[in-house]
C-alpha positions as CSV (number, residue, x, y, z in Angstrom):
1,X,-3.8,10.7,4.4
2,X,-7.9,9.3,4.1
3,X,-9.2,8.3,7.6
4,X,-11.8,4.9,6.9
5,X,-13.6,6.1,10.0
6,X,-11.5,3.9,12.4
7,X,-7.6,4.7,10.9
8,X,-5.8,6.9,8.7
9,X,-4.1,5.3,5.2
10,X,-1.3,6.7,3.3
11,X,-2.6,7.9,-0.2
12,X,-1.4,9.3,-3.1
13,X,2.7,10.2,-3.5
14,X,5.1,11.3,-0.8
15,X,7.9,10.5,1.3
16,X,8.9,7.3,3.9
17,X,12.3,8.2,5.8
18,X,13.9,5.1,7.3
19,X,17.4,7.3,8.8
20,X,15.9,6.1,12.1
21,X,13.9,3.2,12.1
22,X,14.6,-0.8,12.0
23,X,14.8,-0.7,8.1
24,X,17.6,1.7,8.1
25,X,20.1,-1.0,6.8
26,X,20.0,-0.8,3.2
27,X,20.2,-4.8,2.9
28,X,17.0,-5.0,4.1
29,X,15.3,-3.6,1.2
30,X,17.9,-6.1,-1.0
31,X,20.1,-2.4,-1.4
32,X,23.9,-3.1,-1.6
33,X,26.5,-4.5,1.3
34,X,26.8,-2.2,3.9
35,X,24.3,0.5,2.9
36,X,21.9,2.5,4.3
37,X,18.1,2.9,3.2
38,X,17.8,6.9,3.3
39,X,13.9,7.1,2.3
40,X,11.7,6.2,-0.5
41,X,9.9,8.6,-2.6
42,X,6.7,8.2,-4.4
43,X,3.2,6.8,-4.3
44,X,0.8,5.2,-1.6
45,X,-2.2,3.4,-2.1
46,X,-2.9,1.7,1.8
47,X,-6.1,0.5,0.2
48,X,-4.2,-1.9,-2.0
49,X,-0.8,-2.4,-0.2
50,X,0.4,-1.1,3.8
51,X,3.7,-0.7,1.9
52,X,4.1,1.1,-1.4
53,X,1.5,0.8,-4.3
54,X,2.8,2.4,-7.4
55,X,6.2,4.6,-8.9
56,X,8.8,4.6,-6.5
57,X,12.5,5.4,-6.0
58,X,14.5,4.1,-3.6
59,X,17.6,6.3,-2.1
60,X,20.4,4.6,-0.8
61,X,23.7,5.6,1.2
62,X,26.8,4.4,2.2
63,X,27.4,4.5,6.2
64,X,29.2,8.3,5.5
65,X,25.8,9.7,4.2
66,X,27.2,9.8,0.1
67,X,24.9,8.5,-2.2
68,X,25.6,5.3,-3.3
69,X,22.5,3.6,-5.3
70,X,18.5,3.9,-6.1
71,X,16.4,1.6,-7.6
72,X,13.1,2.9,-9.4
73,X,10.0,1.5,-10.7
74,X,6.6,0.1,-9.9
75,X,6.2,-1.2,-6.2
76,X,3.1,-3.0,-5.0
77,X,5.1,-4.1,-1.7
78,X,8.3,-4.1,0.5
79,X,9.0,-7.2,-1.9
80,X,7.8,-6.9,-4.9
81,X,8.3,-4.2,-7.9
82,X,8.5,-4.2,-11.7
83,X,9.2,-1.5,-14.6
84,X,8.0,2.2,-13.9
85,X,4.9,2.5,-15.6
86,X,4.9,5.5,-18.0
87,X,8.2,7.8,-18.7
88,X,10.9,8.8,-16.0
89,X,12.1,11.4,-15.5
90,X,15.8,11.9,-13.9
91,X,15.9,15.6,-13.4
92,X,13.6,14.3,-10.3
93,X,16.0,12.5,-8.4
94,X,17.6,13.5,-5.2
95,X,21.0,15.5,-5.7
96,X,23.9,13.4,-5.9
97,X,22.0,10.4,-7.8
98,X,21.8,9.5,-11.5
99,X,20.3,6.3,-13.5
100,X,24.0,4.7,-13.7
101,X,23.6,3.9,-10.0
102,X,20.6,1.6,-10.5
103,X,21.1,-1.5,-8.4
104,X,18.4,-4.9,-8.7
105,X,16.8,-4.8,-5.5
106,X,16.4,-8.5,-4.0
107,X,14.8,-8.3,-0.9
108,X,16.3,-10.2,2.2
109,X,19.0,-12.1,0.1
110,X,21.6,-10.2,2.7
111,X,19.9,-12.0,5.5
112,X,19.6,-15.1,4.2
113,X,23.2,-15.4,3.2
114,X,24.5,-14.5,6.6
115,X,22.2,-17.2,7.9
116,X,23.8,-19.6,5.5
117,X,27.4,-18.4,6.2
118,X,26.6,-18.5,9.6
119,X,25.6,-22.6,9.8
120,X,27.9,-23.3,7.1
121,X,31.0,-22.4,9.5
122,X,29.1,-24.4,12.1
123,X,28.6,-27.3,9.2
124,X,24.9,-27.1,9.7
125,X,24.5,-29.0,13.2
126,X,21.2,-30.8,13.4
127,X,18.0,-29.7,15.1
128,X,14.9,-30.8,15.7
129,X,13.3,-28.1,15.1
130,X,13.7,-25.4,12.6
131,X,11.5,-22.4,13.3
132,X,11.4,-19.7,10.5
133,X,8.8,-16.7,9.4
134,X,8.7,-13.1,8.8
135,X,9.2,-10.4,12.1
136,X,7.6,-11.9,14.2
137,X,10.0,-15.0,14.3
138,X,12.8,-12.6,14.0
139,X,12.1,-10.5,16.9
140,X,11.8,-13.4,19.3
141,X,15.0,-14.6,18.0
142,X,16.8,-10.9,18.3
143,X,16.2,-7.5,19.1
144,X,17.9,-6.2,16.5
145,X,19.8,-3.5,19.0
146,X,16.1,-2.2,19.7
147,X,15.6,-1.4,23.3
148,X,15.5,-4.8,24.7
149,X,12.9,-4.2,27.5
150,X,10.8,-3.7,24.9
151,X,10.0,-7.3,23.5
152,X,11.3,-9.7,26.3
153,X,13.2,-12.5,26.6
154,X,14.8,-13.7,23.5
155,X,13.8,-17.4,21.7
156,X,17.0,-19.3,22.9
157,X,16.5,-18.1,26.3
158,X,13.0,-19.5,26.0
159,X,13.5,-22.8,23.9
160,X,15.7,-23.7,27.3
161,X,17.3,-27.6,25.9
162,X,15.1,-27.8,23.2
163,X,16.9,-29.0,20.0
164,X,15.7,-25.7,18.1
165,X,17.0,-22.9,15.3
166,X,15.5,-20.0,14.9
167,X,15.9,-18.0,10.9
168,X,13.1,-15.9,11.1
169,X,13.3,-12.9,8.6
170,X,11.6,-9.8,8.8
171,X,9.1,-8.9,5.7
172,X,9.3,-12.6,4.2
173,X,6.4,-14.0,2.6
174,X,5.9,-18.1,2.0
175,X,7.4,-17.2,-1.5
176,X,10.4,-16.2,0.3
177,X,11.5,-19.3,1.7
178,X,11.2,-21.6,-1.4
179,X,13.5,-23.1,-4.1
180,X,17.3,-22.2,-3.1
181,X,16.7,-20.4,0.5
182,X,14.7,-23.6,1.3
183,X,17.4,-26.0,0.1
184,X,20.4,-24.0,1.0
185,X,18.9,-23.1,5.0
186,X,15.7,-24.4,6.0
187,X,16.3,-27.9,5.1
188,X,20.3,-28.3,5.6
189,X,19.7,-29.1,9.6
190,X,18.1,-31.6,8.8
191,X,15.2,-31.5,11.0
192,X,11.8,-33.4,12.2
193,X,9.8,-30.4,13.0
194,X,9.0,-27.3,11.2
195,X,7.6,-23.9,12.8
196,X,6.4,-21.4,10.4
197,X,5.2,-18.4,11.0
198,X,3.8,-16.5,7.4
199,X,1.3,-15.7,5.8
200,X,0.9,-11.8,7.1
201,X,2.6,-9.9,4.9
202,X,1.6,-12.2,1.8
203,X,-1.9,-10.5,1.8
204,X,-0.9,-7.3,3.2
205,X,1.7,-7.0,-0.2
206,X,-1.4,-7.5,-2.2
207,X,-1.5,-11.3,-2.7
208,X,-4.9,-12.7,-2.4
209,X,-5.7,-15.1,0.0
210,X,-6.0,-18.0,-2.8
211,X,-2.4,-17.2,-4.1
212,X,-1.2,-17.4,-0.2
213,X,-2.5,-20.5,0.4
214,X,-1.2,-22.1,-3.0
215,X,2.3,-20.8,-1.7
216,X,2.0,-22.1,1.8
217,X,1.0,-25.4,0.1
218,X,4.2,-25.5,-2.1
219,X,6.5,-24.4,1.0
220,X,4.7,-27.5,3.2
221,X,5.4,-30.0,0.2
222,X,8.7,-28.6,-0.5
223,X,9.2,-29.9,3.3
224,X,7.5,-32.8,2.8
225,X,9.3,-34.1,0.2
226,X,12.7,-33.9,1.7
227,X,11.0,-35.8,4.9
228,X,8.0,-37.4,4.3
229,X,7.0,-37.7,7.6
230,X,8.1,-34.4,8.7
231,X,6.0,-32.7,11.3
232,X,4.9,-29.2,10.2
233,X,3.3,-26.7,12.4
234,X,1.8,-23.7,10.6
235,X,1.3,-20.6,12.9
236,X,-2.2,-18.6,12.5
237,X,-2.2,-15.0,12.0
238,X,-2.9,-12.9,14.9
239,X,-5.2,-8.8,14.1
240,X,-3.4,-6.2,14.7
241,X,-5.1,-2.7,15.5
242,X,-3.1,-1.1,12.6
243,X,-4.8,-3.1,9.7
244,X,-8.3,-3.3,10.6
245,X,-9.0,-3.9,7.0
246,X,-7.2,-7.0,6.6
247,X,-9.1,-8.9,9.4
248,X,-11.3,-10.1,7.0
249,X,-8.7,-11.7,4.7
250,X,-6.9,-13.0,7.3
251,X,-9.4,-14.9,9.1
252,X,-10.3,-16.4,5.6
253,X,-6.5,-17.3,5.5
254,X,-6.4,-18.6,8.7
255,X,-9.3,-21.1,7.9
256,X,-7.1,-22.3,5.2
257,X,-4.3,-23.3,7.1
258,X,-6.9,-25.2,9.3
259,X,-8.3,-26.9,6.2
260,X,-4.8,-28.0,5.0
261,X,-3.8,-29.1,8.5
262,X,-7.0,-30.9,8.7
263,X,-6.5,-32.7,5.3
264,X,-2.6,-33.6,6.4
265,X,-1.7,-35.4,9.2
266,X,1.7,-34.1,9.5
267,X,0.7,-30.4,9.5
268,X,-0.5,-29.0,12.6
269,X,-2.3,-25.8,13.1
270,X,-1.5,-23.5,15.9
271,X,-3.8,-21.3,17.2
272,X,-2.0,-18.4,17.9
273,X,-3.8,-15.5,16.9
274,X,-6.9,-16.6,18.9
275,X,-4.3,-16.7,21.8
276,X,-5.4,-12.4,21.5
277,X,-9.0,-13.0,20.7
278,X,-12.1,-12.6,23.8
279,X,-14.4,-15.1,24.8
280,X,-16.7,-13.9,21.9
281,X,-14.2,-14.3,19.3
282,X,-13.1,-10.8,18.9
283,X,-9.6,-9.2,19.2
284,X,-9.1,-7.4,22.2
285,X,-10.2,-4.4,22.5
286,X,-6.8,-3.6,24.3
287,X,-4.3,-5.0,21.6
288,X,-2.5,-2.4,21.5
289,X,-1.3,-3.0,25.0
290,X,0.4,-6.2,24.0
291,X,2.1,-4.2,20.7
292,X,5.2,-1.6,20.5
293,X,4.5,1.5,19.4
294,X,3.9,0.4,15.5
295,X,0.9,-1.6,16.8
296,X,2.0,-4.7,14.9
297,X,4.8,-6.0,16.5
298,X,4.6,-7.9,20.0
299,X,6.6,-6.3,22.9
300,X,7.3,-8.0,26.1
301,X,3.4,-8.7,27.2
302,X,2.7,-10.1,23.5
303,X,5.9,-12.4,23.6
304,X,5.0,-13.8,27.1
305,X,2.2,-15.0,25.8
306,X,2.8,-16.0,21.9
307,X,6.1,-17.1,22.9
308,X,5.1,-19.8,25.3
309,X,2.1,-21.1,24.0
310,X,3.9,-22.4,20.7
311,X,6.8,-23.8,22.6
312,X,4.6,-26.1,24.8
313,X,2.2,-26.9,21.4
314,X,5.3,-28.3,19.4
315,X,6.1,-30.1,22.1
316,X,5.2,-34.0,22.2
């Protein structure tokens, strides 16, 4: 661990155990059908990704504990990895694993097909709305069997009669939600009005903000070109005590989405990460307060407020 004189970044190689956290299903990670992500095992660079940054393995399960799959190679992200860079060596692996149980990771393809089966038995119903994003969407919408009290009421509790779906996945970037998941999900209810809510954990996997906002861009035409007239509503990005370090990038990011919105008039920027800012433009000094323990992710006293505010700004 380095402290930067205001938090402490992971650096260098070790170990992140998911046996008891959110992530614990192995799909989350794209591992196989009903796995579990054990840990994964190698190196850290918080200055370059909050994720992983460099070789890696990844140790999966099945639900008994037996090992059932790894993947290994070079990770710059929950999402993102290519080949190991220099030579491997097996003799390192955990006991009980061995390079014939290699698996392609594909991040939240799990999730995005029990979405699809979901709708699919329902024959996609129409909406007017389709709200979509990374955790934050997909907290509001459920809880995941976390401790409910923790985040508040759920988003269709809170939509009341609006005409709304909610797909949010955990993790997802704008590059996430193009080409078939688009096509095959997002735009099969045939909705008006878009909610999106991305754009975090593009930068904070390493993406600059230029390659972000080219990706948003492609996401927002993909939508406009199935609807011309579709109404779009792009979510801003909201500091969180945890990555300091990224406030800069994001607040650069955020001015893009206002410079897209203001050069479209069927995208709409909402303001909801100044929804935690003070009168002098500055995050609040008691953020944390409005965050679970992870100080990223909105509990109950965050949700009453983020929640809300974008319900009553998609409104017409």
């Amino acid at each position: 661990m380095e402290y930067n004189g205001e938090i402490f970044y992971k650096q260098g190689h070790g170990i992140q155990y998911f046996g008891e956290s959110t992530y614990h299903d192995g799909t989350t990670f794209g591992g196989p059908e009903d796995s579990l992500t054990l840990m994964y095992e190698g190196d850290f660079d918080h200055s370059k990704s909050d994720w992983f940054f460099g070789n890696g393995v990844f140790y999966f399960t099945r639900k008994d504990g037996t090992p059932v799959a790894l993947t290994h190679g070079f990770f710059t992200g929950i999402a993102n990895y290519g080949p190991w860079e220099g030579k491997f060596d097996e003799t390192k692996l955990l006991p009980g694993y061995s390079l014939d149980m290699e698996v392609k990771l594909i991040p939240f393809e799990f999730r995005f097909k029990k979405y699809i089966k979901e709708y699919t038995a329902l024959n996609f119903p129409k909406y007017e709305y389709v709200f979509f994003g990374d955790s934050w969407m997909d907290l509001w919408l459920s809880h995941n069997d976390v401790d409910p009290t923790l985040y508040g009421s759920e988003f269709n509790e809170d939509k009341g009669d609006m005409s709304a779906v909610n797909v949010g996945v955990g993790g997802t970037r704008f590059s996430d939600w193009y080409d078939e998941r688009m096509d095959n999900l997002v735009l099969k209810f045939d909705a008006d009005k878009f909610v999106i809510n991305l754009g975090f954990n593009d930068l904070h996997s390493g993406q600059s903000v230029d390659f972000a906002e080219s990706e948003c861009k492609r996401v927002i035409n993909k939508i406009s070109a199935y609807k011309k007239n579709a109404k779009i509503y792009l979510c801003s990005l909201t500091h969180c005590t945890a990555f300091t370090s990224y406030w800069e990038k994001e607040d650069e990011l955020n001015g893009r989405f206002k410079k897209i919105a203001a050069e479209n008039p069927n995208v709409i920027y909402l303001a909801t990460g100044e929804l935690f800012l003070d009168k002098n433009g500055k995050p609040f000094e008691n953020m944390d307060d409005y965050c679970i323990a992870d100080h990223l992710h909105l509990n109950r006293k965050g949700y009453d407020i983020w929640g809300p505010y974008i319900l009553n700004a998609v409104k017409d």
